[in-house]
C-alpha positions as CSV (number, residue, x, y, z in Angstrom):
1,X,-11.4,-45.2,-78.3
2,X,-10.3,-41.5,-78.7
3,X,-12.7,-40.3,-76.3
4,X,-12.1,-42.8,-73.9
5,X,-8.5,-41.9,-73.7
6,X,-9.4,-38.3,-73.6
7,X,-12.0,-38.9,-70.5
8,X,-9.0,-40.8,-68.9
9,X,-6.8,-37.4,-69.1
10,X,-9.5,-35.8,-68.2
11,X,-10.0,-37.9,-64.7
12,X,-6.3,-37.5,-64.3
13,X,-6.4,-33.6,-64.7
14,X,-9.4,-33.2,-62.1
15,X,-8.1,-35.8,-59.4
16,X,-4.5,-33.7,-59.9
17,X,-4.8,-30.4,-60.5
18,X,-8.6,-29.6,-59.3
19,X,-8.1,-32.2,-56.2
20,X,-8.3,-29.2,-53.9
21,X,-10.7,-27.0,-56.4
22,X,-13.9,-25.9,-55.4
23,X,-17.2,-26.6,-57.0
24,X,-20.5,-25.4,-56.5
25,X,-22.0,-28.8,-55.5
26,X,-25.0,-27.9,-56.2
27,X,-24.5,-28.0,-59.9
28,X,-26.3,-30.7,-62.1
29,X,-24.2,-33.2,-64.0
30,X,-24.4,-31.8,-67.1
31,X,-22.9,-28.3,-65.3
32,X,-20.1,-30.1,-63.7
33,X,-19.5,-32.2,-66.8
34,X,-19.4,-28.6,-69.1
35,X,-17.6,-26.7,-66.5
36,X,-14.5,-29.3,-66.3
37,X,-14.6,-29.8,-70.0
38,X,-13.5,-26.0,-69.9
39,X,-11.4,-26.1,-67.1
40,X,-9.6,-29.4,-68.8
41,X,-9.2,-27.5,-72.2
42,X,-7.4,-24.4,-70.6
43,X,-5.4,-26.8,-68.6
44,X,-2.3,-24.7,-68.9
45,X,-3.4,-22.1,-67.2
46,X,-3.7,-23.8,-64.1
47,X,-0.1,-24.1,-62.1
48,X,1.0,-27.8,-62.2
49,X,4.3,-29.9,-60.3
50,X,6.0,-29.3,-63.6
51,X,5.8,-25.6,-64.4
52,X,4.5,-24.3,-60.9
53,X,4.7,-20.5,-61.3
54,X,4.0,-18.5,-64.4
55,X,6.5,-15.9,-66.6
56,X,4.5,-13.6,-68.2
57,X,5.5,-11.6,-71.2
58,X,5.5,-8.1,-72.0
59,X,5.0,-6.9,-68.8
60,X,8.0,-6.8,-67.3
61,X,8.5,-4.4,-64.1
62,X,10.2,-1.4,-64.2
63,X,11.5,0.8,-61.3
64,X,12.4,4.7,-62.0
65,X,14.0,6.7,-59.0
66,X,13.2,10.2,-58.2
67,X,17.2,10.8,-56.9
68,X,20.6,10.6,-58.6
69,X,23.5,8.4,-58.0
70,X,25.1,8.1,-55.4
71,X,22.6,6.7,-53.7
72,X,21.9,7.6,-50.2
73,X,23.8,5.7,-47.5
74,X,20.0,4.8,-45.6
75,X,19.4,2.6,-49.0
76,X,22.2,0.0,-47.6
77,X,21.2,-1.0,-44.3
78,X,22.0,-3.8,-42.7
79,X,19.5,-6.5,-42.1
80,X,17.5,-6.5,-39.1
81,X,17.5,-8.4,-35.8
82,X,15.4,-11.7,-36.2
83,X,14.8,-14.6,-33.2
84,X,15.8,-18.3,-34.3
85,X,12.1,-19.2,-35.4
86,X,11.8,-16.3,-37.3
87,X,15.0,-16.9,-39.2
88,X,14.2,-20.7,-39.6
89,X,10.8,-19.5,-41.5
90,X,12.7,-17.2,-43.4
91,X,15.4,-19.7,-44.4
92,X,12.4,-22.2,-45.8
93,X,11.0,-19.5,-47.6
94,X,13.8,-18.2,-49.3
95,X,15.1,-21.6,-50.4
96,X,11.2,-22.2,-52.1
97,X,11.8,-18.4,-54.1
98,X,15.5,-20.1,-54.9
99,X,14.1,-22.9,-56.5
100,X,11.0,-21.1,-58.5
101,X,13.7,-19.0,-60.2
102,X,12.3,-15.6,-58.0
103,X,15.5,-15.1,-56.2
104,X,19.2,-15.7,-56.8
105,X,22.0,-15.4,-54.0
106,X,23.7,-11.5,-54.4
107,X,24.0,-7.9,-53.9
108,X,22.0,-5.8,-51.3
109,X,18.3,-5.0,-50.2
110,X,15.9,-2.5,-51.1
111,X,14.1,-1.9,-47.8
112,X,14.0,1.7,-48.4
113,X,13.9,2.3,-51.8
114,X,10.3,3.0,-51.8
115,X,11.0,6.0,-50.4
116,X,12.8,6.8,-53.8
117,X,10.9,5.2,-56.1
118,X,8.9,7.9,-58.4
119,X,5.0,7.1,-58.0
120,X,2.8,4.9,-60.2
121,X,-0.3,6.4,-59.7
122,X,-2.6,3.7,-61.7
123,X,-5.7,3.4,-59.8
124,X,-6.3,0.5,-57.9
125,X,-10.3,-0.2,-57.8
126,X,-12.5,0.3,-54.3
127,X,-13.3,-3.0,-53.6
128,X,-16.9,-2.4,-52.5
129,X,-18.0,-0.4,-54.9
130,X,-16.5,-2.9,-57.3
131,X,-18.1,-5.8,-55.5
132,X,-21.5,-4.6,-56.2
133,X,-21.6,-4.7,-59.7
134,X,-22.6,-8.3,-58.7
135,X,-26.2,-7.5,-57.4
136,X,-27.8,-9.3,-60.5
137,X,-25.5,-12.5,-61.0
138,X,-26.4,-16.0,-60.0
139,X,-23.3,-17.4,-60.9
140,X,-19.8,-16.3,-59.2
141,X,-16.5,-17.8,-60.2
142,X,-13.3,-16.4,-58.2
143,X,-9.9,-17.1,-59.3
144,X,-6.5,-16.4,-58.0
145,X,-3.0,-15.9,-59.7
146,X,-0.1,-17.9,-58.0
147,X,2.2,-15.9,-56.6
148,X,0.9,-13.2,-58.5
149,X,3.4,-10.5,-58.6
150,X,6.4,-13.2,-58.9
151,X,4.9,-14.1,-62.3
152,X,6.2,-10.5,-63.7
153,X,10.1,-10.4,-64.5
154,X,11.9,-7.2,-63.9
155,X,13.5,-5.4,-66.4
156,X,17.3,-6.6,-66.3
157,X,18.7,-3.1,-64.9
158,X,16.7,-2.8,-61.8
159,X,17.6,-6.4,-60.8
160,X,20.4,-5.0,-59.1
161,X,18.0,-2.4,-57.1
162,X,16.4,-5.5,-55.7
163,X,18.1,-7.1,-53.2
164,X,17.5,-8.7,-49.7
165,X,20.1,-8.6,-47.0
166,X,19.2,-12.1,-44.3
167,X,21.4,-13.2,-41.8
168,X,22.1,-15.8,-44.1
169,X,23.6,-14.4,-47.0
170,X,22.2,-11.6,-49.7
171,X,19.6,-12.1,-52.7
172,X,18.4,-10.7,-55.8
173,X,15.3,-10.8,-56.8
174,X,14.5,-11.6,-60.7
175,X,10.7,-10.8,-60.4
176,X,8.8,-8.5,-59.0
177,X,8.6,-8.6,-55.2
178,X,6.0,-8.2,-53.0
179,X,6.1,-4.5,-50.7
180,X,7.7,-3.0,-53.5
181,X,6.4,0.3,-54.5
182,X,4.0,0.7,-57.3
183,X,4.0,-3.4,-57.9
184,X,-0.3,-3.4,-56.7
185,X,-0.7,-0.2,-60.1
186,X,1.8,-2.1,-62.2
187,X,-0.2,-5.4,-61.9
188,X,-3.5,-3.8,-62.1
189,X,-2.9,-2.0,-65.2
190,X,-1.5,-5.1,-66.9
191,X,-4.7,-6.7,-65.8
192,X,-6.6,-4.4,-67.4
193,X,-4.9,-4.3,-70.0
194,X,-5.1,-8.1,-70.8
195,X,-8.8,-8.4,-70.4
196,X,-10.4,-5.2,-71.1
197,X,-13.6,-6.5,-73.0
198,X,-14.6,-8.6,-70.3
199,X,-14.0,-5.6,-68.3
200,X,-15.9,-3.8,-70.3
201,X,-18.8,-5.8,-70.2
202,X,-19.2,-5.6,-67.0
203,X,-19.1,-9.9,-66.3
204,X,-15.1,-9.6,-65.0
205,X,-13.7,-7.9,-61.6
206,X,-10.2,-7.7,-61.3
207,X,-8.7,-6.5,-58.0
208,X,-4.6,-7.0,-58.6
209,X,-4.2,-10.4,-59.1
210,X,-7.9,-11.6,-57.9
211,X,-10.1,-12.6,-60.8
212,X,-14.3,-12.9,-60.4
213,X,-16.0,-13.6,-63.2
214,X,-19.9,-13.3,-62.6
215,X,-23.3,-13.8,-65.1
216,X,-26.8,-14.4,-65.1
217,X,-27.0,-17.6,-66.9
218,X,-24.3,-20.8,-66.9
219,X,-23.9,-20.6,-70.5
220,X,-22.7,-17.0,-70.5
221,X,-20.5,-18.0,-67.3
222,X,-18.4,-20.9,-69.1
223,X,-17.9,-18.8,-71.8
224,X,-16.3,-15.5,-70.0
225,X,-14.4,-18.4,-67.7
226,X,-12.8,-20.0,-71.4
227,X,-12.2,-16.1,-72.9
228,X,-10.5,-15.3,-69.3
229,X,-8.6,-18.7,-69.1
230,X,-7.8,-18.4,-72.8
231,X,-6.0,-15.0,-72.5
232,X,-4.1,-15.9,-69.1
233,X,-2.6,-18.9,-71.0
234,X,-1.8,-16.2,-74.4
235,X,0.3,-14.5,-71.8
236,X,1.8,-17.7,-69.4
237,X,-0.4,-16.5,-66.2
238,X,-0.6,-20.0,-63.8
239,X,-3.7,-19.5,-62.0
240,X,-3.7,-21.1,-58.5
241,X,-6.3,-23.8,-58.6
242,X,-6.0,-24.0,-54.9
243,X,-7.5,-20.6,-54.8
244,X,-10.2,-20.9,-57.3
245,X,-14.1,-21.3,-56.7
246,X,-16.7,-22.3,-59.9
247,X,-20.2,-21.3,-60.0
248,X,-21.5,-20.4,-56.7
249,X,-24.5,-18.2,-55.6
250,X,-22.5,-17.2,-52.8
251,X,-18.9,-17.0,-52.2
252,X,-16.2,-15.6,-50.2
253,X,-14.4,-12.7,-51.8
254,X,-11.8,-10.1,-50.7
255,X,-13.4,-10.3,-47.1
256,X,-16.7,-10.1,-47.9
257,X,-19.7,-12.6,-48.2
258,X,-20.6,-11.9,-52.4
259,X,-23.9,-12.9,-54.2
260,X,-26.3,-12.0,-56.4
261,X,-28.7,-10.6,-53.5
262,X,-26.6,-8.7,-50.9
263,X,-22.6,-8.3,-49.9
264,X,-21.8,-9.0,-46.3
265,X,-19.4,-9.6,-44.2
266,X,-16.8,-12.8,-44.2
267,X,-16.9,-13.0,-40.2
268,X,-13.5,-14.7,-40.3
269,X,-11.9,-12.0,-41.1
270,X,-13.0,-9.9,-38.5
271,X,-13.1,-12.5,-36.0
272,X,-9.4,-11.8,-34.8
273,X,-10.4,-7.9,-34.4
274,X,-13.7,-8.7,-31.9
275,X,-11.0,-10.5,-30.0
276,X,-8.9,-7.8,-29.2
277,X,-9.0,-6.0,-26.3
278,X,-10.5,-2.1,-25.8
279,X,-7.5,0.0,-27.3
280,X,-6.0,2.1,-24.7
281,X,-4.0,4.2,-26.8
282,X,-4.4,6.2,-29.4
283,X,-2.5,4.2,-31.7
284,X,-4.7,1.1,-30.9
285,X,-8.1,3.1,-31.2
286,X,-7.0,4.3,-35.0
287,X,-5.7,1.1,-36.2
288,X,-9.5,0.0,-34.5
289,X,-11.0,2.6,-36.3
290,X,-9.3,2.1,-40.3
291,X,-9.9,-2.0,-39.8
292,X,-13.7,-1.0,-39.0
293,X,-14.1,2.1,-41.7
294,X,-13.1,-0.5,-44.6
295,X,-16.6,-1.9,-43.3
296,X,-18.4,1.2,-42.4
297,X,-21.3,0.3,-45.3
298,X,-22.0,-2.4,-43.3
299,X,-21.6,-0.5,-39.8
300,X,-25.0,1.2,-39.2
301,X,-24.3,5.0,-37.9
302,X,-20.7,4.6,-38.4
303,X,-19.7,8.3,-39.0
304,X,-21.8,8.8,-35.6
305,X,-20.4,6.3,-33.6
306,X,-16.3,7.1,-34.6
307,X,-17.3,11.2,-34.3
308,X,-15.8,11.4,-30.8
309,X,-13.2,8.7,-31.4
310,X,-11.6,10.6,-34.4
311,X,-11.1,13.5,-31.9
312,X,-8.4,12.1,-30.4
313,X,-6.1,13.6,-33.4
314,X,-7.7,17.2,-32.1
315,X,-6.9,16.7,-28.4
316,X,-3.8,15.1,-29.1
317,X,-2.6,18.4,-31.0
318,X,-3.9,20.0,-27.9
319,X,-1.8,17.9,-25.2
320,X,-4.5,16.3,-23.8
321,X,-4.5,13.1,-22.1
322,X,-6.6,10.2,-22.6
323,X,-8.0,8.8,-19.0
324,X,-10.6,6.3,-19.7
325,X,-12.6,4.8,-22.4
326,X,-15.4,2.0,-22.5
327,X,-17.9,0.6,-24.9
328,X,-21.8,1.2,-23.4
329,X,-25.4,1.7,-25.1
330,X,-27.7,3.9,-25.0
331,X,-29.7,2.3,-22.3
332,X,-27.1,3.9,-20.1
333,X,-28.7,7.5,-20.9
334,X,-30.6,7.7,-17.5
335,X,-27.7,7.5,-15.5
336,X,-26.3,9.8,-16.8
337,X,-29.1,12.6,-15.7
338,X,-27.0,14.7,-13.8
339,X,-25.2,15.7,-16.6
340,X,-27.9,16.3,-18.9
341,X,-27.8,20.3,-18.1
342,X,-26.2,22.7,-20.7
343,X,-23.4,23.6,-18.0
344,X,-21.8,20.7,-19.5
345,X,-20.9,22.4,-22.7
346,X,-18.8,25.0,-20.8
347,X,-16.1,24.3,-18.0
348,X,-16.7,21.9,-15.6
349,X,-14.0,21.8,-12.5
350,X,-10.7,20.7,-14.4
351,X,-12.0,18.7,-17.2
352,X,-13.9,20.3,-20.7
353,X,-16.8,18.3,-21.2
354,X,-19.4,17.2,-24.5
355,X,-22.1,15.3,-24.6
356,X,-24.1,14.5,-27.7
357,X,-27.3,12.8,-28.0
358,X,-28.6,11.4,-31.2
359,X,-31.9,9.0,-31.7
360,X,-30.1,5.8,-31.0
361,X,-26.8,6.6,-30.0
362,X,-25.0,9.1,-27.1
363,X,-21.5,10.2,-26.3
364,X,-19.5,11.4,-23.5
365,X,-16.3,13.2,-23.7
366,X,-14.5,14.7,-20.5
367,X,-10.5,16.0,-21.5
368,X,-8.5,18.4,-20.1
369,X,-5.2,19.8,-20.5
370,X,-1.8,17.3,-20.4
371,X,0.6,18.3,-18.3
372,X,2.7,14.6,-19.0
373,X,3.1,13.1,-21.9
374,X,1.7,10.0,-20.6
375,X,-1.6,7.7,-20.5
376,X,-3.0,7.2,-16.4
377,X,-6.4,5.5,-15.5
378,X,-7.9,2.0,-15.4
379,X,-8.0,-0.4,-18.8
380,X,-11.4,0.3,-20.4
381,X,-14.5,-1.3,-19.3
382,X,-17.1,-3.4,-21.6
383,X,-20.4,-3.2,-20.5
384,X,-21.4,-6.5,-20.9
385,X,-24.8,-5.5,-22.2
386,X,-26.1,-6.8,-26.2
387,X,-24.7,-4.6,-29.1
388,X,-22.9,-2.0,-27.2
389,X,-22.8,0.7,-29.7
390,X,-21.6,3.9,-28.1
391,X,-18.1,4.9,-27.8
392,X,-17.4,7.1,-24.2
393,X,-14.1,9.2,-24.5
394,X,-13.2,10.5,-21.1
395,X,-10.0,12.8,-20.9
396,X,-8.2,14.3,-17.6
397,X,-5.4,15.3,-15.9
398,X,-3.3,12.7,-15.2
399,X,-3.3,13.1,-11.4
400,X,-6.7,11.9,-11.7
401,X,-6.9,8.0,-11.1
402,X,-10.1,7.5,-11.5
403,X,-13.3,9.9,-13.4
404,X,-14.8,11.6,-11.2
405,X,-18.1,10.6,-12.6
406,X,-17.4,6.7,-12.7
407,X,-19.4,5.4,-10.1
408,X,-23.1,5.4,-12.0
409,X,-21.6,3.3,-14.3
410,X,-20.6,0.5,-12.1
């Protein structure tokens, strides 16, 4: 009778809590069955309707200014400018951190009090090295703290450092916000400071509030996942059970593809950036270049292929004006023929010119001095040819309209 009961909590749990909980489905019964008997007996540590978001203790946030009062005037600004969707998102949002207890209606904001704020320099872990400690494990479990950083209090005097100005009245936080200075090092170090064993041991990553517990065998798996659960309940952290993934070979994690064999790419991350058009500015071509360095492992010849790219930092400290730039391959090479001659690395006409051959890839770079502070020329041009993987930097004086050398690659 007692066990049927239990099994009848146990049903409720998994069609409430875990409805939108993924498991491996490739797990045998007898998996499944162990892994929700451990998931059921930690069921506190999962947020619920009742107590959605966690309060941890004894670790509550603390700020420490590098400046004395009175605080600068720039650290009470007014809020800024927002269109009538933007503040109708911002109105629903604020009203859901009312009712979790994260914010209260008061005081002023704290936009720029990170520039204030004296430094937590905690490390915060590379997450590719990190993610391939997990070149031996057949099992991956990834879970996720709700609202990770709202689960930390603040300490009561920096409550008043906290506030938001909105067009629709002011609020102080009670937690730690997001975009605050050193919240990412204060939650990694209470992290690590809650689990270090498991750190230790190698079968637990932690990156901020992103938990991936991996092993070799199942029965080593359910017991880090009830030593991790275990501890996260000790210390009232609400895991999102939205967010969390049991026993997979494979699994998405921190925008990569994880398993025990390899670590690629999660495409769907990167899907908006192969959208985008050809920057034509230099802004464009650096934010271009940081999204695709955080991949560059994955990249082959990356430090080849961005050499000419990162030199628009040089020629911009040298006035110089970016005229054209377009994506080709080095199939393009003999058309390019009469430029091969070392004349090109000396003057030619108005322009400076490089060229740079290496086995697989080539580059062309044609800039001059910038008499405007201005960008001239045509948009970019794709060559619509399979994996274009040269970069072509032309620069010129902006009474130039076209390069001069742009019809053999039309």
């Amino acid at each position: 009778m007692i066990s049927s009961v239990k099994d009848t909590y146990k049903d409720e749990f998994v069609d409430n809590q875990l409805v939108e909980t993924q498991i491996n489905p490739s797990l045998s019964p007898k998996m499944r069955h162990d892994l929700i008997d451990v998931l059921y007996t930690y069921k506190n540590g999962f947020a619920s309707d009742n107590e959605p978001l966690g309060a941890i203790k004894g670790h509550e946030f603390d700020i420490t200014l590098n400046i004395e009062r009175p605080y600068p005037q720039v650290l009470k600004r007014q809020a800024y400018p927002a269109s009538p969707r933007a503040r109708e998102a911002f109105e629903k949002y604020i009203q859901e951190l009312i009712q979790l207890g994260i914010l209260r209606k008061d005081g002023w904001e704290f936009r720029a009090l990170n520039t204030y704020s004296a430094p937590n320099r905690y490390p915060i872990p590379r997450i590719q090295e990190t993610l391939t400690q997990l070149s031996k494990d057949k099992y991956i479990t990834s879970m996720d703290a709700l609202k990770g950083f709202h689960q930390n209090f603040l300490i009561p005097k920096n409550e008043k450092l906290l506030r938001i100005i909105m067009h629709c009245g002011i609020y102080e936080d009670l937690r730690m916000p997001f975009g605050i200075k050193n919240a990412p090092s204060h939650y990694q170090r209470m992290m690590n400071t809650i689990f270090p064993t498991e750190l230790s041991e190698g079968c637990l990553i932690i990156y901020i509030d992103y938990i991936i517990i991996c092993s070799d065998s199942w029965s080593f798996q359910l017991e880090i996942l009830a030593r991790v659960l275990d501890k996260a309940t000790g210390v009232n952290m609400k895991i999102s059970s939205k967010k969390c993934n049991f026993g997979f070979e494979e699994l998405k994690a921190l925008g990569h593809i994880v398993s025990g064999l390899s670590l690629g790419i999660d495409k769907s991350k990167v899907a908006a950036v192969l959208l985008k058009p050809i920057p034509q500015i230099k802004k464009e071509m650096m934010s271009f270049l940081g999204f695709s360095s955080y991949y560059r492992k994955h990249l082959k010849d990356f430090e080849i292929l961005a050499k000419s790219l990162y030199r628009i930092y040089v020629l911009q400290a040298q006035r110089m004006t970016l005229l054209y730039w377009c994506c080709g391959n080095s199939n393009l090479r003999p058309s390019w023929g009469q430029f091969a001659t070392p004349y090109l690395y000396g003057q030619f006409g108005p322009f400076w010119c490089s060229m740079e051959f290496w086995p697989y890839h080539s580059s062309l770079a044609f800039y001059g001095p910038r008499p405007y502070p201005a960008i001239f020329g045509p948009p970019g041009q794709v060559f619509h040819i399979p994996n274009p993987q040269v970069f072509i930097l032309v620069f010129g004086p902006p009474s130039q309209s076209q390069p001069f050398w742009a019809p053999p690659f039309h």
